[in-house]
N, CA, C and O atoms as a GROMACS GRO file, in nm:
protein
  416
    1UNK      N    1   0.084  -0.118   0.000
    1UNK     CA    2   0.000   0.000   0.000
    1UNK      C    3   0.089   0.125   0.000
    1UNK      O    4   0.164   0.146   0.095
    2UNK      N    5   0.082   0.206  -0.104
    2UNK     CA    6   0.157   0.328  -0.098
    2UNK      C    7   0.135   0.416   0.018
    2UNK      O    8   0.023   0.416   0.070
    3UNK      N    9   0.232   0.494   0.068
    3UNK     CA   10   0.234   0.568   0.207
    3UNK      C   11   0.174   0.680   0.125
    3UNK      O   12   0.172   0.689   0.002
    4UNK      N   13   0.113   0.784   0.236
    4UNK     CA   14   0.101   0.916   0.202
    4UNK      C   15   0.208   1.017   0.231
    4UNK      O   16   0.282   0.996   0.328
    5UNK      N   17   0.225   1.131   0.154
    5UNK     CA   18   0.307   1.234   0.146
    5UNK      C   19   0.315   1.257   0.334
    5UNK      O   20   0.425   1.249   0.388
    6UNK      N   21   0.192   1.282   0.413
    6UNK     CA   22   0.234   1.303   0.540
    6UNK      C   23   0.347   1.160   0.619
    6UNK      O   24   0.436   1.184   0.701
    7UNK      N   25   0.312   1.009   0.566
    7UNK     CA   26   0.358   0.936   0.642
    7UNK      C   27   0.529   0.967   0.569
    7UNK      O   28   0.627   0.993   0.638
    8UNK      N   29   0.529   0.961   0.486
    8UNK     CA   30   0.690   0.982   0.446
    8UNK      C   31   0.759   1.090   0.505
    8UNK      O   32   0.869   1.067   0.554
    9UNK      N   33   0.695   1.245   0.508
    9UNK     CA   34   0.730   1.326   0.576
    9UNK      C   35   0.791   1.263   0.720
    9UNK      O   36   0.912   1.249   0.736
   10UNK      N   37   0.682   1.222   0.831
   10UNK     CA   38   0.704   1.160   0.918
   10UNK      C   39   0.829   1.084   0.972
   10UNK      O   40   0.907   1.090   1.068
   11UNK      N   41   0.802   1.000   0.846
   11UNK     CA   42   0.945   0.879   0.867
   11UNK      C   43   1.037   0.932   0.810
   11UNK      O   44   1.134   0.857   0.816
   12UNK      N   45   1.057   1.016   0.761
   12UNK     CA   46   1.169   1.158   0.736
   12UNK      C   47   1.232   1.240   0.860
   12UNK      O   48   1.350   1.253   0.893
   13UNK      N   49   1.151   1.275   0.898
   13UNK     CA   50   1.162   1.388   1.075
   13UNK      C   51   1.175   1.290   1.139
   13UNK      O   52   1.248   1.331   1.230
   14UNK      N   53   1.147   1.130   1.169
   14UNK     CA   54   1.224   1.045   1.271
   14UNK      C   55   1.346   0.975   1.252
   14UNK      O   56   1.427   0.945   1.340
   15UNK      N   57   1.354   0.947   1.113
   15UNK     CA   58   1.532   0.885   1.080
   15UNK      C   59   1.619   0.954   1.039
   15UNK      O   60   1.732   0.906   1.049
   16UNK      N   61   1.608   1.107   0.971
   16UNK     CA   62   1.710   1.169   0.921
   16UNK      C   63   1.773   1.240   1.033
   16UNK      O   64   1.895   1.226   1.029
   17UNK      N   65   1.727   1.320   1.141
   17UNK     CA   66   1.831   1.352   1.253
   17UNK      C   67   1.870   1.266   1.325
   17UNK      O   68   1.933   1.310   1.421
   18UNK      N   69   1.856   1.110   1.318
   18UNK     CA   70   1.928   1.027   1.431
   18UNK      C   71   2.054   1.014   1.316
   18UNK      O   72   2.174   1.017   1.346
   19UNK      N   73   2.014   1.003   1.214
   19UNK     CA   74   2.158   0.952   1.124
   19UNK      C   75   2.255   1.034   1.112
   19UNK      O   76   2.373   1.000   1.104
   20UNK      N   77   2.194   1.203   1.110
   20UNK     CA   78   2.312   1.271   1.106
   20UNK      C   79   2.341   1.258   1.233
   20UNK      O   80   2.459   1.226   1.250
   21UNK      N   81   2.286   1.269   1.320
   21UNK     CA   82   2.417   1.304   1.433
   21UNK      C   83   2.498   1.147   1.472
   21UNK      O   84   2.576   1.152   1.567
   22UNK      N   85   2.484   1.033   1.412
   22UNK     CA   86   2.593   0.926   1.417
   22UNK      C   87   2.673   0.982   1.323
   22UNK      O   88   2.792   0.976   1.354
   23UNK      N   89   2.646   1.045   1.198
   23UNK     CA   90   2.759   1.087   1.140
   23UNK      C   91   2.837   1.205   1.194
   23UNK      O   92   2.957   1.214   1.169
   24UNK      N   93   2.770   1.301   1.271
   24UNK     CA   94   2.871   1.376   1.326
   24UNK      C   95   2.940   1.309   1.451
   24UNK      O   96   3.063   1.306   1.444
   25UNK      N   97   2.891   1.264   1.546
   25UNK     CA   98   2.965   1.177   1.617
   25UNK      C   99   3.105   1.051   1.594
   25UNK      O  100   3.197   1.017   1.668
   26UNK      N  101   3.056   1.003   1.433
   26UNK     CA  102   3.189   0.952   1.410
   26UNK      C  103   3.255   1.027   1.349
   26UNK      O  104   3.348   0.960   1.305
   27UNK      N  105   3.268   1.160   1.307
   27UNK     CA  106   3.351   1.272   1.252
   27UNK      C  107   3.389   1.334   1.415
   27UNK      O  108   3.464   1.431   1.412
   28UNK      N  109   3.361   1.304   1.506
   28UNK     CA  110   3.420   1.336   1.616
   28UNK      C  111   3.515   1.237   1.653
   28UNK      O  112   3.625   1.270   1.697
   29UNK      N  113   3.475   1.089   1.635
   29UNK     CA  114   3.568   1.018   1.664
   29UNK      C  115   3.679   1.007   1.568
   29UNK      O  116   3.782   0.954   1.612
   30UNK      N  117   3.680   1.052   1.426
   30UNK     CA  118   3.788   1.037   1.318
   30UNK      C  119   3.895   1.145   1.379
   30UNK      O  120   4.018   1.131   1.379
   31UNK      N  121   3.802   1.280   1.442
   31UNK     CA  122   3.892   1.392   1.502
   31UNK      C  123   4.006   1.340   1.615
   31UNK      O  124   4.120   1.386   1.625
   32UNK      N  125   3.957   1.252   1.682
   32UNK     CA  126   4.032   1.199   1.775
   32UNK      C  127   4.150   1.093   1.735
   32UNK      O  128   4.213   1.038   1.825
   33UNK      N  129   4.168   1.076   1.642
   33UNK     CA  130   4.302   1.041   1.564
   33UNK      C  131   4.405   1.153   1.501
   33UNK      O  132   4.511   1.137   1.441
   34UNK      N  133   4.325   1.288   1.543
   34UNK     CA  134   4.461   1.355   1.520
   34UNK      C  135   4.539   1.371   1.618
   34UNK      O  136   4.626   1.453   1.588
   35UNK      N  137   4.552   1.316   1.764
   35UNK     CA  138   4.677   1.323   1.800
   35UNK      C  139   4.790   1.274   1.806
   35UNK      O  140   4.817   1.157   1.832
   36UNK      N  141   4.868   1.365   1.783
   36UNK     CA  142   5.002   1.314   1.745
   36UNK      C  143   5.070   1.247   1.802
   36UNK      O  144   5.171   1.197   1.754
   37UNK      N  145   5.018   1.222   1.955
   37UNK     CA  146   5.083   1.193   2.046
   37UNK      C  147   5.031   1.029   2.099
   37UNK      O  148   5.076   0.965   2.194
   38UNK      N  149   4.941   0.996   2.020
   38UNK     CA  150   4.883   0.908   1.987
   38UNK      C  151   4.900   0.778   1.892
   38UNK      O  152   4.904   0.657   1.911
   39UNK      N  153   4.907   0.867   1.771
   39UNK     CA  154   4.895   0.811   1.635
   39UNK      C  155   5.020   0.913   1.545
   39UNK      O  156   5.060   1.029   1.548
   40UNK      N  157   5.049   0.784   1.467
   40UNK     CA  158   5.138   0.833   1.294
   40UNK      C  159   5.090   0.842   1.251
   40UNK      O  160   5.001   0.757   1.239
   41UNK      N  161   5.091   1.011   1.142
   41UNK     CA  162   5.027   0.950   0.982
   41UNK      C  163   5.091   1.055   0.935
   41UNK      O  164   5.126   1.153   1.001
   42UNK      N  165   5.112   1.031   0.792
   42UNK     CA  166   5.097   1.141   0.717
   42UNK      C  167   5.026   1.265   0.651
   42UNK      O  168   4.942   1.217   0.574
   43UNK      N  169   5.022   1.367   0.647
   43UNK     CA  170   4.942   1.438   0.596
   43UNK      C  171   4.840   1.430   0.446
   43UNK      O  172   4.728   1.467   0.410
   44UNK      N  173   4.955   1.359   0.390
   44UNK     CA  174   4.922   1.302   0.255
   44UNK      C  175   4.773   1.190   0.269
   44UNK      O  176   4.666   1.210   0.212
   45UNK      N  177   4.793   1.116   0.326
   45UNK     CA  178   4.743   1.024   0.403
   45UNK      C  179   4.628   1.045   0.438
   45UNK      O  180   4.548   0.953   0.422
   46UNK      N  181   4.583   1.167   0.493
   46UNK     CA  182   4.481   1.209   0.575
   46UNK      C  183   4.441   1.279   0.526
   46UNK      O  184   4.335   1.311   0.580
   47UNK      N  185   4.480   1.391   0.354
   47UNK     CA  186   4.451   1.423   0.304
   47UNK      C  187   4.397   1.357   0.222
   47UNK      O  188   4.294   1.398   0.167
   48UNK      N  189   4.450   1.240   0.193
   48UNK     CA  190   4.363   1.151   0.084
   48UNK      C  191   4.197   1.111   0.139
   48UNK      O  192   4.089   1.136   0.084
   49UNK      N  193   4.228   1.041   0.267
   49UNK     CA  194   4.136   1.006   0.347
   49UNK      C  195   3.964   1.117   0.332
   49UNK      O  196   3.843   1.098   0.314
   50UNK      N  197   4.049   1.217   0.351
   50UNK     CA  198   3.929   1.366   0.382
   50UNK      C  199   3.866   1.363   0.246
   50UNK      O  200   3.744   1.364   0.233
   51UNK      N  201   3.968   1.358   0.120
   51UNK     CA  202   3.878   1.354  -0.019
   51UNK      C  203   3.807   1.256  -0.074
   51UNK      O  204   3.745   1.263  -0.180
   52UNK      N  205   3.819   1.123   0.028
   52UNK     CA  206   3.709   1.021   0.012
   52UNK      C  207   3.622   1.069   0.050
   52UNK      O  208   3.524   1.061  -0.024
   53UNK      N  209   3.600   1.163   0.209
   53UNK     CA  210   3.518   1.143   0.305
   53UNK      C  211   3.422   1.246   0.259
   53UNK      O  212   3.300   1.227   0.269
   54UNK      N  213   3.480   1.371   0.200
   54UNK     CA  214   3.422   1.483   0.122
   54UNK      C  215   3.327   1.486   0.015
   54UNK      O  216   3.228   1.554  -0.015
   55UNK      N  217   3.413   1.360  -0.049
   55UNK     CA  218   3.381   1.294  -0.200
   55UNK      C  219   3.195   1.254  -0.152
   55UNK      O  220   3.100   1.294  -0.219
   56UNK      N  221   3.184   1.180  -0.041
   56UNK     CA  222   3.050   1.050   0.003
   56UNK      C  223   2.940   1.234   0.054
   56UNK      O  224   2.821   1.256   0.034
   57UNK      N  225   3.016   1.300   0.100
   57UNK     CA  226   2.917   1.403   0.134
   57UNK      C  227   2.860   1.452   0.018
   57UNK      O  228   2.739   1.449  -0.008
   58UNK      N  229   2.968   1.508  -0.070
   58UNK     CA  230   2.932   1.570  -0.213
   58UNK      C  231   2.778   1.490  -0.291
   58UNK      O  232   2.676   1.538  -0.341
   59UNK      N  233   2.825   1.351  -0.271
   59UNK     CA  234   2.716   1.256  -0.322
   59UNK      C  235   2.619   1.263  -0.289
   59UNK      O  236   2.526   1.263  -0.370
   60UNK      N  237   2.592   1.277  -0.122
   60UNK     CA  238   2.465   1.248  -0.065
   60UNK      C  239   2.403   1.362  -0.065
   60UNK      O  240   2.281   1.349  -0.060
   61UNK      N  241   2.463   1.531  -0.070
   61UNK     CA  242   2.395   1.602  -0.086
   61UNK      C  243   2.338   1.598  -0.292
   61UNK      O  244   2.220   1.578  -0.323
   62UNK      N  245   2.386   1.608  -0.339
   62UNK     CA  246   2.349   1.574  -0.478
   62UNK      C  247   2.195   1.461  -0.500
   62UNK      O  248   2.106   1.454  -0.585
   63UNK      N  249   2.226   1.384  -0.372
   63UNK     CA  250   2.072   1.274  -0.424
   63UNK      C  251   1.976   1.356  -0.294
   63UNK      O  252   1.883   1.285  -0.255
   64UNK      N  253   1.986   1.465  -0.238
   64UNK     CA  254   1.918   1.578  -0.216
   64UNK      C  255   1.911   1.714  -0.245
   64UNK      O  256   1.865   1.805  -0.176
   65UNK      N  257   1.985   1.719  -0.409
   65UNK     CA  258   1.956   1.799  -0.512
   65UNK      C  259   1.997   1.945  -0.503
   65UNK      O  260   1.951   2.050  -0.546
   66UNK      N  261   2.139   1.898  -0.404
   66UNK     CA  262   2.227   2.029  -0.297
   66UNK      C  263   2.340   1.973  -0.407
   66UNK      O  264   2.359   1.861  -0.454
   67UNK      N  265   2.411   2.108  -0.429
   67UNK     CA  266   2.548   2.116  -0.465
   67UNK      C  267   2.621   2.187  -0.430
   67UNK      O  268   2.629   2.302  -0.471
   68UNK      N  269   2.699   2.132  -0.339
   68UNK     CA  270   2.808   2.186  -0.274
   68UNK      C  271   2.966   2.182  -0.290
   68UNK      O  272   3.023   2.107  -0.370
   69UNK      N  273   3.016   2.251  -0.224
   69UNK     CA  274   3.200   2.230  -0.286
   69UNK      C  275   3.283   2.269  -0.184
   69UNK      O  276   3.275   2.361  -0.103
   70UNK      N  277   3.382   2.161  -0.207
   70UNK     CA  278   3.506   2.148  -0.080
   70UNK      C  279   3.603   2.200  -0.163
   70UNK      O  280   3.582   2.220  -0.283
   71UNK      N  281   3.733   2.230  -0.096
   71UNK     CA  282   3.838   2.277  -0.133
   71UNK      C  283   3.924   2.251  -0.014
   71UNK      O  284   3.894   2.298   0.096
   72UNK      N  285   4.055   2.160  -0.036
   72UNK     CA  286   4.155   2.143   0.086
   72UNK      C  287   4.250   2.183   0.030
   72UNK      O  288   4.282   2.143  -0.081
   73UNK      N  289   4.341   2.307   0.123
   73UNK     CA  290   4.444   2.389   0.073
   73UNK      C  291   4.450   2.495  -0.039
   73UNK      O  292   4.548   2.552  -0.086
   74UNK      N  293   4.302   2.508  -0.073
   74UNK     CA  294   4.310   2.592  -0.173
   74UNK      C  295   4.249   2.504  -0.294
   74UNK      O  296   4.148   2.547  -0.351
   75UNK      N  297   4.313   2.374  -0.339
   75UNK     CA  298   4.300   2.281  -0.428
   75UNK      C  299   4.129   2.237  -0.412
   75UNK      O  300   4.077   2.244  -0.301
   76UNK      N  301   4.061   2.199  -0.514
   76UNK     CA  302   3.898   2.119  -0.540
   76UNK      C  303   3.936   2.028  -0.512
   76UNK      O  304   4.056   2.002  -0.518
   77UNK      N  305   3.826   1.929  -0.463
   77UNK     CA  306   3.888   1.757  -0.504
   77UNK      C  307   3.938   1.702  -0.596
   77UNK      O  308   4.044   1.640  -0.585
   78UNK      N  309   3.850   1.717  -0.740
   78UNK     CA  310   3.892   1.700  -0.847
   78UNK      C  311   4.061   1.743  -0.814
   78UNK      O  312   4.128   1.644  -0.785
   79UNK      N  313   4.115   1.832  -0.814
   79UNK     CA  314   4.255   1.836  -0.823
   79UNK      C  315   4.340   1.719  -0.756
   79UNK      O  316   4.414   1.642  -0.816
   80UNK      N  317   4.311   1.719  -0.601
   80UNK     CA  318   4.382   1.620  -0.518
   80UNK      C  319   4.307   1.517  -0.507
   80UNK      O  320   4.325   1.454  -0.403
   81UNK      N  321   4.191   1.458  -0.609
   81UNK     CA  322   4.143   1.308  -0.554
   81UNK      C  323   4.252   1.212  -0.613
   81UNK      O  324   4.317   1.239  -0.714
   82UNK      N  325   4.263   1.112  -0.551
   82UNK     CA  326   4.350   0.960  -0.573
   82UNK      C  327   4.207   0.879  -0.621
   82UNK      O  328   4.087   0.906  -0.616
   83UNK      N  329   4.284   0.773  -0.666
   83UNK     CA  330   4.208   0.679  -0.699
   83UNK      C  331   4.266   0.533  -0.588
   83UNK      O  332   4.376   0.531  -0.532
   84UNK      N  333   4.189   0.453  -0.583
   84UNK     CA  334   4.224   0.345  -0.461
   84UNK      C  335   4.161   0.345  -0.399
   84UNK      O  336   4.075   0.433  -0.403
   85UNK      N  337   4.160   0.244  -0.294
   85UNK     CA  338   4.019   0.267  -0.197
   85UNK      C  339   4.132   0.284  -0.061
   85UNK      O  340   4.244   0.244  -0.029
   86UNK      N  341   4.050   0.349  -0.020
   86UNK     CA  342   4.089   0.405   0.130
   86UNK      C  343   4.167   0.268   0.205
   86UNK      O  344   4.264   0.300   0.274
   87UNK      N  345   4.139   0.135   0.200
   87UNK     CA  346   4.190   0.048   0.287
   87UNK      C  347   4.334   0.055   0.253
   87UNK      O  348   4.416   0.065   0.344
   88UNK      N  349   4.365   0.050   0.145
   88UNK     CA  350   4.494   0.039   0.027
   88UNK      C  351   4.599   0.153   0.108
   88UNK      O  352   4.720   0.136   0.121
   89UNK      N  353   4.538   0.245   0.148
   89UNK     CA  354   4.684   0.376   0.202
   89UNK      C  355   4.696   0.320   0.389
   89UNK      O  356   4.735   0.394   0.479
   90UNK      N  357   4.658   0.191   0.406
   90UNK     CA  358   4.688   0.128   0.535
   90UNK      C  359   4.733   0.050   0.529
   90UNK      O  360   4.773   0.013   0.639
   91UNK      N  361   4.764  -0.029   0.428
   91UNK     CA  362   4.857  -0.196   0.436
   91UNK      C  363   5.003  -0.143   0.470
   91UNK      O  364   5.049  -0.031   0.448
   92UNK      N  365   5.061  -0.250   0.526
   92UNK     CA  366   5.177  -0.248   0.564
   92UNK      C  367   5.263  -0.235   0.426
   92UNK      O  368   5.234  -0.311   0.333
   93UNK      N  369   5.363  -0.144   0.411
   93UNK     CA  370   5.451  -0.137   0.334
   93UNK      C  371   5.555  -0.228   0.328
   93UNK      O  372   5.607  -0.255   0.436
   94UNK      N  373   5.608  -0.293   0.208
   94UNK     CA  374   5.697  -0.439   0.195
   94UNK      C  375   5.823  -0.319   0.198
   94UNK      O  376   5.824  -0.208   0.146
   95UNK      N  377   5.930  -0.388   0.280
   95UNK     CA  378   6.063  -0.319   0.226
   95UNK      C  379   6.084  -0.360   0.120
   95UNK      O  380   6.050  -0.475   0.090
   96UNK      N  381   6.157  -0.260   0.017
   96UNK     CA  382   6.201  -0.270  -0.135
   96UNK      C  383   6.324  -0.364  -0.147
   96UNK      O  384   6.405  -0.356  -0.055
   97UNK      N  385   6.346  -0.441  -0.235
   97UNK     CA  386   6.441  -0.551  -0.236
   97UNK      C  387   6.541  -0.526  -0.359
   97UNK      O  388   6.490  -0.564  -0.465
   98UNK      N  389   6.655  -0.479  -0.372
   98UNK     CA  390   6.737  -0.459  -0.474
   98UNK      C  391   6.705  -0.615  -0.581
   98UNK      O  392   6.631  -0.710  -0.558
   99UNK      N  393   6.790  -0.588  -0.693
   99UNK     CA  394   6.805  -0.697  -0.781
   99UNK      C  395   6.856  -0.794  -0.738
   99UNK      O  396   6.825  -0.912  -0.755
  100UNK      N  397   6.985  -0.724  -0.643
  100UNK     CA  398   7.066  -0.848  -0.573
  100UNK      C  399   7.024  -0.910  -0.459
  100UNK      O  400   7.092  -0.978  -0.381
  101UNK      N  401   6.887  -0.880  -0.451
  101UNK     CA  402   6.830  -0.972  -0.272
  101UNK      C  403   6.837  -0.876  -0.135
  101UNK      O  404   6.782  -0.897  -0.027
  102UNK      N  405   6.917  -0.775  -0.171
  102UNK     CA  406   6.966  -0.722  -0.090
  102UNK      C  407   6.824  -0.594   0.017
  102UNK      O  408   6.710  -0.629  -0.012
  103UNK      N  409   6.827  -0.514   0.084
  103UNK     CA  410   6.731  -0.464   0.144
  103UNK      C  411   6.802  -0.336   0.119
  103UNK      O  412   6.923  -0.338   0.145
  104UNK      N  413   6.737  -0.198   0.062
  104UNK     CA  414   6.778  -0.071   0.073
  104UNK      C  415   6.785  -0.036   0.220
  104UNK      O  416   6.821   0.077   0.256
   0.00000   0.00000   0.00000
C-alpha cells in the first residue's frame, strides 16, 4: 500500500536527525586520531582520506539535489582526488628488495 506524502514526511523527521548526528559523532571520533601523540600519519594520508570522506558528502547532498563544494588547501577535489580505496593507504609497506636480494 503506498504511504502518504504526510507518512513519508514523518518517517523523514524520525530517521534523518538520528543519522546525522551518528555521522557527526563519528567525525568526532575520526577527530580523535589527530593526536600526534597518539597516532602516525601522514598528511598526505589524511589528506587523501578527507577527499574520500568529502567525496560520500558531495554525493549524498546531490541525491538531495544540494550542490556543494570542498576545497583542501586551496585545491577542489577534483585536483587532489586519488584513486584506490581508502583500505589500500593502510597496508603495511613491503621493504624494497634490490636486484641483488639485498634490502635498501
Amino acid at each position: 500500500m503506498p504511504q502518504s506524502a504526510s507518512e513519508k514526511r514523518d518517517r523523514f523527521a524520525r530517521m534523518f536527525p538520528d543519522r546525522v548526528e551518528k555521522a557527526v559523532k563519528q567525525f568526532q571520533l575520526i577527530s580523535n586520531c589527530s593526536s600526534k601523540s597518539n597516532y602516525e600519519y601522514s598528511r598526505e594520508t589524511v589528506a587523501k582520506v578527507w577527499v574520500h570522506l568529502l567525496d560520500a558528502m558531495m554525493n549524498s547532498a546531490d541525491d538531495f539535489g544540494l550542490e556543494i563544494d570542498f576545497t583542501i588547501n586551496g585545491k577542489t577535489l577534483s585536483e587532489v582526488s586519488s584513486s584506490g580505496s581508502i583500505t589500500s593507504l593502510f597496508e603495511p609497506t613491503q621493504p624494497e628488495v634490490s636486484s641483488a636480494g639485498t634490502l635498501f
